[in-house]
C-alpha positions as CSV (number, residue, x, y, z in Angstrom):
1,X,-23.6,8.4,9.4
2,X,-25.2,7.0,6.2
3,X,-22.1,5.5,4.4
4,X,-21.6,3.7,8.1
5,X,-25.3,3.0,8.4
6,X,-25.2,1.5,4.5
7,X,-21.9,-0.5,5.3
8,X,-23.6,-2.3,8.6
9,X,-26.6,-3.1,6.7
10,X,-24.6,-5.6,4.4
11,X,-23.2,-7.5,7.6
12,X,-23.8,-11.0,7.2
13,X,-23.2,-10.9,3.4
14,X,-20.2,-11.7,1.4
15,X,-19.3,-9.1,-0.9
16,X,-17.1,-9.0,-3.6
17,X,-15.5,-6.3,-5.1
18,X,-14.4,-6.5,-8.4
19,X,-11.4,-3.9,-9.6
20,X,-8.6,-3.6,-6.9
21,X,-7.9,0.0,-7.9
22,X,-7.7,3.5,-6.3
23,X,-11.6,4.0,-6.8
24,X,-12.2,1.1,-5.1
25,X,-9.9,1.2,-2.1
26,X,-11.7,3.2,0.3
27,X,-14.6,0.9,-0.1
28,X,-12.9,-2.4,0.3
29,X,-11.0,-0.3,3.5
30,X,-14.5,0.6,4.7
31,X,-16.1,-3.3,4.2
32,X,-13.2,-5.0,6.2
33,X,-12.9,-2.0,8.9
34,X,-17.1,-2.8,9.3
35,X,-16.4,-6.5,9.8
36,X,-17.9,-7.6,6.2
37,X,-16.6,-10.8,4.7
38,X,-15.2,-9.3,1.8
39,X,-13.3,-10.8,-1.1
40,X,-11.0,-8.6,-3.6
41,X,-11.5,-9.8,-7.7
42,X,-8.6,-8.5,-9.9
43,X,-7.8,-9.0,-13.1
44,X,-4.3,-8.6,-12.2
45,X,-1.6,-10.9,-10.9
46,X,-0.4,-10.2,-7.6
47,X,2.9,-8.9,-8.8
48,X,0.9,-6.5,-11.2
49,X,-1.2,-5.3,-8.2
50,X,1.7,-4.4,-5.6
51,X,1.8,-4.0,-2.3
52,X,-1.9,-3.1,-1.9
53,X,-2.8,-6.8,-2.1
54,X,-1.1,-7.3,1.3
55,X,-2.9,-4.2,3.0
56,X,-6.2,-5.8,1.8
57,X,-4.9,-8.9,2.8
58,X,-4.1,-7.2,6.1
59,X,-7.4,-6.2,6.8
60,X,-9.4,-9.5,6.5
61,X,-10.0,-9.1,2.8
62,X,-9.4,-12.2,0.3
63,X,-8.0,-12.0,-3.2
64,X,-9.0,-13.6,-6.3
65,X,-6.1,-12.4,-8.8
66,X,-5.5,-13.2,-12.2
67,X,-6.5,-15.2,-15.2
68,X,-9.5,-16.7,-13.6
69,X,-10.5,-14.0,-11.0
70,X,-14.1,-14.2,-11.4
71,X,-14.2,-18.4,-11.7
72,X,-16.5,-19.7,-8.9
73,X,-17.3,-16.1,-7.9
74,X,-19.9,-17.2,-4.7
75,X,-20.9,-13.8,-3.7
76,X,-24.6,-12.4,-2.0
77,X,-23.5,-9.0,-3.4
78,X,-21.1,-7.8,-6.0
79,X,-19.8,-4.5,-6.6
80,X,-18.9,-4.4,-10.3
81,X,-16.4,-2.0,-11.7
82,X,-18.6,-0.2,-14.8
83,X,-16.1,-1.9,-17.0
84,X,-17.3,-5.4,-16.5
85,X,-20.8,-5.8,-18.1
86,X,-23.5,-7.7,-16.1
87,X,-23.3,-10.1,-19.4
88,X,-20.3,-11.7,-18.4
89,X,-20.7,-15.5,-17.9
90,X,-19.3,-14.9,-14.3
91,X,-22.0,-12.3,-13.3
92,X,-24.6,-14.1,-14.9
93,X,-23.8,-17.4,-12.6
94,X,-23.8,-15.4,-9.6
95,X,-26.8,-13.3,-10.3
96,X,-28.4,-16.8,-10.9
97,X,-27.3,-18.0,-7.7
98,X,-29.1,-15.0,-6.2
99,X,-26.4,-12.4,-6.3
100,X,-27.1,-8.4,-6.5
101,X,-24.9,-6.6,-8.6
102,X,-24.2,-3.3,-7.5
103,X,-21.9,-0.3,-8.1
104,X,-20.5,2.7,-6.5
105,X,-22.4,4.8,-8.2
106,X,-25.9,3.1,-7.8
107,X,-25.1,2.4,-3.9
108,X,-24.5,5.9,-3.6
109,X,-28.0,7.0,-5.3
110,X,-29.5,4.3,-2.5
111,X,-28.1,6.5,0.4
112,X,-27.9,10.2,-0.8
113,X,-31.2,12.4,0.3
114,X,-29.8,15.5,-1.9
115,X,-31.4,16.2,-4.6
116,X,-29.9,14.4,-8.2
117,X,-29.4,15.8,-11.5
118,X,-27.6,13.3,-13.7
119,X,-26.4,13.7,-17.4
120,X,-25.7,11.0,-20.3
121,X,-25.4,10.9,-24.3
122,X,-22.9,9.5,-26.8
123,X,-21.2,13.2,-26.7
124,X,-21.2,15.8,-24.4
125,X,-22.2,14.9,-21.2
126,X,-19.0,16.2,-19.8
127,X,-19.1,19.1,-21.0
128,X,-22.7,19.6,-20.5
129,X,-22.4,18.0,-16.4
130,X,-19.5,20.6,-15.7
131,X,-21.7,23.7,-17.7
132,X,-24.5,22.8,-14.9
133,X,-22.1,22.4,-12.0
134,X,-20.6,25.8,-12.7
135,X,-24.6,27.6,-13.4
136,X,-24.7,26.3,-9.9
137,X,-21.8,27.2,-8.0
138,X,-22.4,30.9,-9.5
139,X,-25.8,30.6,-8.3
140,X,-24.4,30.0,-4.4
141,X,-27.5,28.7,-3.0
142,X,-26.2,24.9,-2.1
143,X,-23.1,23.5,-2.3
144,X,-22.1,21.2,-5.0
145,X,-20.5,18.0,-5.6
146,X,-19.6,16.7,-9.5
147,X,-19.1,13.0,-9.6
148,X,-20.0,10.0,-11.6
149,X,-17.8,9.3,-14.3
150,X,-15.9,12.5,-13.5
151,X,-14.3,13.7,-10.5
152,X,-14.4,11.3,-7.4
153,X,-16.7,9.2,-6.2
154,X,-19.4,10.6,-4.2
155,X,-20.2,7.6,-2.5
156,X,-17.4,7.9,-0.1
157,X,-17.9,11.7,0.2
158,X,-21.5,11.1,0.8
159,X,-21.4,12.1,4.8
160,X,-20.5,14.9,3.6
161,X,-23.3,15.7,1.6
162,X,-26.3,17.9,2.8
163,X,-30.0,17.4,2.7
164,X,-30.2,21.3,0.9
165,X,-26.5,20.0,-1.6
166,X,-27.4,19.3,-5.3
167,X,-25.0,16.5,-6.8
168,X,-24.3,16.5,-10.4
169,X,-23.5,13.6,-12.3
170,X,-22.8,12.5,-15.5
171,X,-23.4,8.9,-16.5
172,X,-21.9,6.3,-18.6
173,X,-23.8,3.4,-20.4
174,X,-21.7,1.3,-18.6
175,X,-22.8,2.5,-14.8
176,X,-26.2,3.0,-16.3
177,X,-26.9,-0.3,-17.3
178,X,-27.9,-2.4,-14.3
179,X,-29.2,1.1,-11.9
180,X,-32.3,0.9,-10.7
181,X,-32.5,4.1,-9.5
182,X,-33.0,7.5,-11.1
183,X,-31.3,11.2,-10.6
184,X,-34.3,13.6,-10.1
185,X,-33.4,15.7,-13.3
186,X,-32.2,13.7,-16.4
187,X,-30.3,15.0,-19.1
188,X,-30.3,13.0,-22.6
189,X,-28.1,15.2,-24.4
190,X,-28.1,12.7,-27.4
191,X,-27.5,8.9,-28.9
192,X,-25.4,7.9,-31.4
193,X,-23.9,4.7,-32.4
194,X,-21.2,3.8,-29.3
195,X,-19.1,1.5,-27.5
196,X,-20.1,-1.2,-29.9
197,X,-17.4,-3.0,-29.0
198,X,-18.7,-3.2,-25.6
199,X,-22.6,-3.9,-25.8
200,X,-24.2,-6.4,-27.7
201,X,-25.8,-4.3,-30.1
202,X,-27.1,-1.0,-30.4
203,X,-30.4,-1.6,-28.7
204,X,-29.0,-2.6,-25.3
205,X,-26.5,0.4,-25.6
206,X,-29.9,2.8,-25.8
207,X,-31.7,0.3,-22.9
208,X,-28.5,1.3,-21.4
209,X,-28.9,5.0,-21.7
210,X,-32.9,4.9,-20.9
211,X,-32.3,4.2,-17.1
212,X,-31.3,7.5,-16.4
213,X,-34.8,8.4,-17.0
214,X,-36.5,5.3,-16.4
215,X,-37.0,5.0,-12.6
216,X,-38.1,8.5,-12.1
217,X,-41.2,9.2,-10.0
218,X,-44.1,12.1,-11.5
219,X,-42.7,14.8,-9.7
220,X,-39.1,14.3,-11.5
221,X,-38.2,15.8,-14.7
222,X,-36.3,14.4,-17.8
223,X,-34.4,17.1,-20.4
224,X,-34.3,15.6,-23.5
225,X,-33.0,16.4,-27.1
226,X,-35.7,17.0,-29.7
227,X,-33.5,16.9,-32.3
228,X,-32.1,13.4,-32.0
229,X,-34.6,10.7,-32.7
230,X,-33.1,8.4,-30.3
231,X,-33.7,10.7,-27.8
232,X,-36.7,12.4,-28.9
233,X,-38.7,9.0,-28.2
234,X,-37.2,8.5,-25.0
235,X,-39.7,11.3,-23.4
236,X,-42.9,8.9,-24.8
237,X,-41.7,6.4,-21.9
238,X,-40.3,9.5,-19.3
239,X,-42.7,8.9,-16.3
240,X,-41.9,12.1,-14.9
241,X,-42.0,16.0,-16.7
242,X,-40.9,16.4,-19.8
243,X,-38.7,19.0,-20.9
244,X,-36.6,19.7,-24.6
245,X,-34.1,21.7,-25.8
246,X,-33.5,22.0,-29.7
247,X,-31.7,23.8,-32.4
248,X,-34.1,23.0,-35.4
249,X,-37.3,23.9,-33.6
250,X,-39.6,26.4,-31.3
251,X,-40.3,24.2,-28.0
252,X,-43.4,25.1,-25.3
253,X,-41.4,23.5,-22.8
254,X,-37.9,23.9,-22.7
255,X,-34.6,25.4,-24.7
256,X,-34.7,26.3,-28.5
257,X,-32.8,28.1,-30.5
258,X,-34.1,30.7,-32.9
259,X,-32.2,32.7,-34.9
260,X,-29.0,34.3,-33.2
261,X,-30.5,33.6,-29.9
262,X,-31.4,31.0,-27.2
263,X,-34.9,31.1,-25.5
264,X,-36.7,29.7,-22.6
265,X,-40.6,28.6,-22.9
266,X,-42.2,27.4,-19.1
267,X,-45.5,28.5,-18.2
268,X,-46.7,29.8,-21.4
269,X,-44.1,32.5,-21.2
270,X,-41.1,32.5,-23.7
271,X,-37.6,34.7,-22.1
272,X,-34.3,35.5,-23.8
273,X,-31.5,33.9,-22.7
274,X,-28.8,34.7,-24.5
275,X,-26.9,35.4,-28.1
276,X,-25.4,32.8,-29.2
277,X,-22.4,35.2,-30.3
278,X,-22.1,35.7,-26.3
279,X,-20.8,32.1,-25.7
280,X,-17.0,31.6,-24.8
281,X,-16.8,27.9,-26.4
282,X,-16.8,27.5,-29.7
283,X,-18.9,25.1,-31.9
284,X,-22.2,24.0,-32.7
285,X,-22.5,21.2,-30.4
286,X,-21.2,23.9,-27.5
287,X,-24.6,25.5,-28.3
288,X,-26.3,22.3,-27.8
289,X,-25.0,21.3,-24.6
290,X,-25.4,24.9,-23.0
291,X,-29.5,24.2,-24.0
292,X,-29.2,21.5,-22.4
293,X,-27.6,22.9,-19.1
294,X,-30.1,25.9,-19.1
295,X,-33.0,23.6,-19.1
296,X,-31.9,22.0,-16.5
297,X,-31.0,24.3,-13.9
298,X,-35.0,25.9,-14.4
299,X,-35.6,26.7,-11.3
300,X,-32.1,26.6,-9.6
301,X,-30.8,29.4,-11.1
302,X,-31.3,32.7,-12.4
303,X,-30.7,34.0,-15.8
304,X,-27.8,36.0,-15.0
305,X,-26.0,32.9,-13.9
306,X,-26.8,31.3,-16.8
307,X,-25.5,34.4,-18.7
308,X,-22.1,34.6,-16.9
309,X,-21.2,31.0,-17.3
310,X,-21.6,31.1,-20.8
311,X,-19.4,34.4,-20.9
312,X,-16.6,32.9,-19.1
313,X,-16.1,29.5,-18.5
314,X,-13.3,28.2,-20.5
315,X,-14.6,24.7,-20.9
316,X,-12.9,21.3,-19.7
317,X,-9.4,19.8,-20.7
318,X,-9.1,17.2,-23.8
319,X,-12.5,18.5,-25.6
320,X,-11.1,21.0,-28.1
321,X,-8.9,22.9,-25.9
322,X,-6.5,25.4,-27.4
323,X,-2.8,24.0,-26.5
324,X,-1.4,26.7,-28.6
325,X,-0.6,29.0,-31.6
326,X,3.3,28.8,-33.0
327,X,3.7,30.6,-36.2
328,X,0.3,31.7,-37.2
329,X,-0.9,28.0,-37.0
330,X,-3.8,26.9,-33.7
331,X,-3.4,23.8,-31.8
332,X,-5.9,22.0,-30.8
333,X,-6.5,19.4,-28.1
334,X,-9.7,17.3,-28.7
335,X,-8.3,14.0,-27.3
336,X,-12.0,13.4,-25.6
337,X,-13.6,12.8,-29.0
338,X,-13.9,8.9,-28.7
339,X,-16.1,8.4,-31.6
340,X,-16.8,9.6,-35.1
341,X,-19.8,11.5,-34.0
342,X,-18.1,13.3,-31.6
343,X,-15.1,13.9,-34.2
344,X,-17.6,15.4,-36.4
345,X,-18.9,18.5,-33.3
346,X,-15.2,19.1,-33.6
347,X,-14.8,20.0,-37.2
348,X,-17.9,21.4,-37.6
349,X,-16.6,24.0,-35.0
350,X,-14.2,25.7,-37.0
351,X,-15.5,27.9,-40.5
352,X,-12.7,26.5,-42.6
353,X,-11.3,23.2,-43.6
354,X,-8.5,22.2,-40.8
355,X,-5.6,19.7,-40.8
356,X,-6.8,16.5,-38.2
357,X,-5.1,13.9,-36.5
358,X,-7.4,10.9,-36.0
359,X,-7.1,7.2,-35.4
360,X,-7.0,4.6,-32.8
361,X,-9.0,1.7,-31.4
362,X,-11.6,0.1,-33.0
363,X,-15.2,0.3,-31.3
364,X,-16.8,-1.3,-33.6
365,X,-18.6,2.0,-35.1
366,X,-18.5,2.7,-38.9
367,X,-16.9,5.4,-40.3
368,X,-18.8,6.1,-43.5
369,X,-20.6,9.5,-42.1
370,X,-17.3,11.0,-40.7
371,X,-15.5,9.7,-44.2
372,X,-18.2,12.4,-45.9
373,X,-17.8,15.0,-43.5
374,X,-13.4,15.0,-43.6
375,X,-13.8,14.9,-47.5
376,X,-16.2,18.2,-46.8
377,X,-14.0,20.0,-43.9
378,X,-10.6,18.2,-44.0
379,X,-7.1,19.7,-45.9
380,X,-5.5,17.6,-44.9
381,X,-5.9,14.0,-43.1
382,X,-3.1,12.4,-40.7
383,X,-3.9,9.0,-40.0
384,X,-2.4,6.9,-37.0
385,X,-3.2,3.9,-34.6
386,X,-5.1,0.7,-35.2
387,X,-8.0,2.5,-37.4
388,X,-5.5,4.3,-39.7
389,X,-6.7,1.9,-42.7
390,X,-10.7,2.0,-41.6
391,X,-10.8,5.8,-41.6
392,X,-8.4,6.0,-45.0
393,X,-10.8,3.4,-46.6
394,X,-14.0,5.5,-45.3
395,X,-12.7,8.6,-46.7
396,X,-11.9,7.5,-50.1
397,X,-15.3,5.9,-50.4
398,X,-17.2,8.9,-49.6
399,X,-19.3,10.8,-52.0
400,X,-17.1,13.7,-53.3
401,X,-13.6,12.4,-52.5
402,X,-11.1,13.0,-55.0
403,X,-7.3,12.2,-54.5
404,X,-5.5,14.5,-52.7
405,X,-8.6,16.6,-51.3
406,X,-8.2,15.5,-48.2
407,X,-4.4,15.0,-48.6
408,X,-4.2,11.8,-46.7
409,X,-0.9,10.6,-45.0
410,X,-0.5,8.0,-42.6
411,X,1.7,7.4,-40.1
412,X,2.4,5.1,-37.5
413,X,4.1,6.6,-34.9
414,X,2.2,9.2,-32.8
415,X,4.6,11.7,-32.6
416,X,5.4,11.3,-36.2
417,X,1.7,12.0,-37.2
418,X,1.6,15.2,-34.9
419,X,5.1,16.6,-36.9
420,X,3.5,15.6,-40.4
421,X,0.8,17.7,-39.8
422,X,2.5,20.5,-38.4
423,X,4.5,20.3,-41.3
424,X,1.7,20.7,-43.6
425,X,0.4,23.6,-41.5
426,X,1.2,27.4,-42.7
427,X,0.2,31.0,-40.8
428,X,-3.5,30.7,-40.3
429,X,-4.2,27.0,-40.3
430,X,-5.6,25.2,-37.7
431,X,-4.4,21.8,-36.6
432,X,-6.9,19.3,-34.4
433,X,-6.1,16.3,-32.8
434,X,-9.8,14.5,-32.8
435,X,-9.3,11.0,-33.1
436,X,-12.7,9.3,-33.4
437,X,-11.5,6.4,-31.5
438,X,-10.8,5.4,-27.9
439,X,-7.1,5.7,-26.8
440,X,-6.4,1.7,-25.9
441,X,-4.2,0.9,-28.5
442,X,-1.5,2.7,-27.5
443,X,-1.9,4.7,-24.3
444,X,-3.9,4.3,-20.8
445,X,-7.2,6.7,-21.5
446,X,-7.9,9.8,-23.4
447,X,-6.1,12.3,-20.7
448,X,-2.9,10.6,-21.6
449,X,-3.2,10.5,-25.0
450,X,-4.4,14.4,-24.7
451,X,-1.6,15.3,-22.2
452,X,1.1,13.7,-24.8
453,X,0.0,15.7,-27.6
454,X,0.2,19.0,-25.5
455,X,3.3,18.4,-24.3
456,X,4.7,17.5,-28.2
457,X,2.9,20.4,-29.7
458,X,4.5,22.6,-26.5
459,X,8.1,20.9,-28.0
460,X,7.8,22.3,-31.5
């Protein structure tokens, strides 16, 4: 079995697992049933953890918890959770001491022999990841397994993976930063500004990105966005095939858009794939990431699965999902949108001006674009969380503003803000939670903070 095989091979070693979470069980379970010294690195006090720090007690595994968990980590191997950056002091000391820091994610690209298509940007790549999965599944020729930063992790699912299965994957900065290995197809979807708060600077957030590509052989192939400049040099360094997709220009390789339609060019042939007026989701950006889907499924799929997936599929929870419409006025759910850029594919969406919710946790990302593009598609502006002041100050400093267009209120209280802006709304209006921000200051991740404004809108 290959997860067995992999587990055996790191006999001898100590190996520390950082992150004492449900992800991580059934690899610590697997390390101690394999008789590997293993040793548990949580954040989290031993009351905060529960009764799982016995269990891992109670199968030969030791605990470093609390303030201090990573002090003296003395480790041959460490498998970090992607929210710890291989900049930290601690990581640094052990990767000096000769450490290798790992992941789920990259461990599982060591031992899968399916063939990889992974998927990264600053927006989209979830969308974009479950668009290919589903091109896939309708195709029927292999079965296939979404993982990554979505769904679970295929590492422990990987016995059950076949030679002829195709994995799909989308990938974050943070599990891209320190992988060493490449997916056989990579999908750039775009770059933006991001999770500033997080990496140093924007140059090793892009680093970050590039490894997707980076470690491909010739025969691979990396799908890239000619639009973006970001990614549009990334292919200059792709050591693999090259394909684009693009909205603004004709491509001789890849996915454009001309006109009212989208087109395929391979082989010195261009094909129709579809009319853009045929697409279920709504949106610009929705446009973009099918492109980028299409041309990456060449030659896993036929057209008419292409064709039926954009019909039908619904799209995914949290990324402008209708919750519902009370008295002539929409909902929408757009939770996912993390950062101004993708806050901006959200409004531009809709053909009128709409009533938005945003606000939250500072990534360190300005706000002086999305400040010009709510004064240009924004009634009225509902301002909440942590960034409340940023966004206000953003807004009123963009070109065009004038008081009261957009009408900003603010509010502190989440469920107030959702109430104001229903009560600014009349028949026809549409109302958009699309925050801008990450979730942290005031709820666990972006599904929560999506799920509570479905079920207050749902109360109205």
């Amino acid at each position: 079995m290959k997860l067995e095989r992999y587990i055996n091979g790191l006999k001898g070693s100590r190996v520390a697992v950082v992150g004492a979470g449900i992800s991580n069980t059934p690899l610590i379970e697997r390390l101690c049933a394999s008789g590997v010294d293993t040793v548990v690195c949580d954040k989290r006090s031993r009351d905060e953890i529960g009764d799982i720090a016995t269990r891992f007690e109670s199968l030969g595994a030791a605990l470093c918890l609390g303030e201090g968990y990573l002090n003296g980590l003395d480790a041959d191997i460490v498998f970090r959770t992607p929210g710890l950056m291989p900049s930290h002091p601690a990581l640094q000391l052990a990767a000096a001491r000769g450490a290798r820091l790992t992941s789920e994610v990259e461990a599982f690209f060591e031992i899968c022999d399916c063939k990889t298509i992974g998927i990264t940007g600053s927006d989209g790549k979830t969308t974009t990841t479950s668009i290919i999965a589903e091109i896939l599944r309708r195709e029927g020729r292999q079965k296939i397994h979404v993982g990554g930063n979505i769904g679970t992790p295929l590492l422990y699912e990987v016995d059950n993976i076949a030679p002829e299965d195709i994995a799909v994957l989308e990938l974050s900065s943070f599990q891209l930063i320190t992988m060493r290995q490449s997916p056989d197809i990579a999908v750039v979807t775009n770059l933006a500004p991001n999770h500033l708060d997080v990496h140093k600077d924007m140059e090793e957030y892009a680093e970050a990105k590039s490894h997707i590509f980076m470690h491909q052989q010739t025969a691979d192939r990396g799908v890239f966005n000619l639009d973006n400049s970001y990614t549009r040099s990334y292919a200059a360094a792709a050591p693999g095939r090259v394909s684009y997709f693009s909205r603004c220009e004709k491509v001789s390789d890849g996915v454009y858009l001309d006109g009212a339609a989208i087109y395929e060019a391979a082989d010195g042939r261009v094909e129709k794939i579809i009319n853009v007026s045929d697409i279920l989701l709504p949106g610009v950006h929705n446009i973009e990431n099918y492109m980028a889907a299409f041309a990456a499924v060449r030659g896993l799929a036929e057209r008419e699965s292409m064709v039926d997936t954009a019909r039908t599929f619904v799209g995914v929870s949290h990324r402008i999902e209708l919750v519902r419409e009370l008295r002539g006025v929409r909902y929408y759910n757009d939770s996912i949108a993390s950062s101004p850029t993708r806050t901006m594919a959200g409004l531009r969406s809709f053909n009128q001006k709409v009533i938005l919710i945003a606000g939250g946790k500072d990534k360190g990302v300005p706000f002086d674009e999305l400040g010009e593009e709510m004064v240009a598609r924004v009634k009225t502006l509902v301002l909440t969380g942590h960034t409340a002041g940023q966004i206000r100050t953003a807004v009123m400093s963009a070109p065009g503003y004038v008081p009261g267009s957009p009408e900003i209120i603010m509010e502190s209280d989440f469920t107030a803000a959702i109430i104001a802006a229903a009560n600014a709304a009349s028949d026809g209006d549409i109302v958009i939670m699309s925050p801008a921000c990450t979730s942290f200051d005031r709820f666990k991740n972006f599904e929560e903070r999506g799920n509570t404004f479905i079920k207050i809108v749902k109360g109205l």
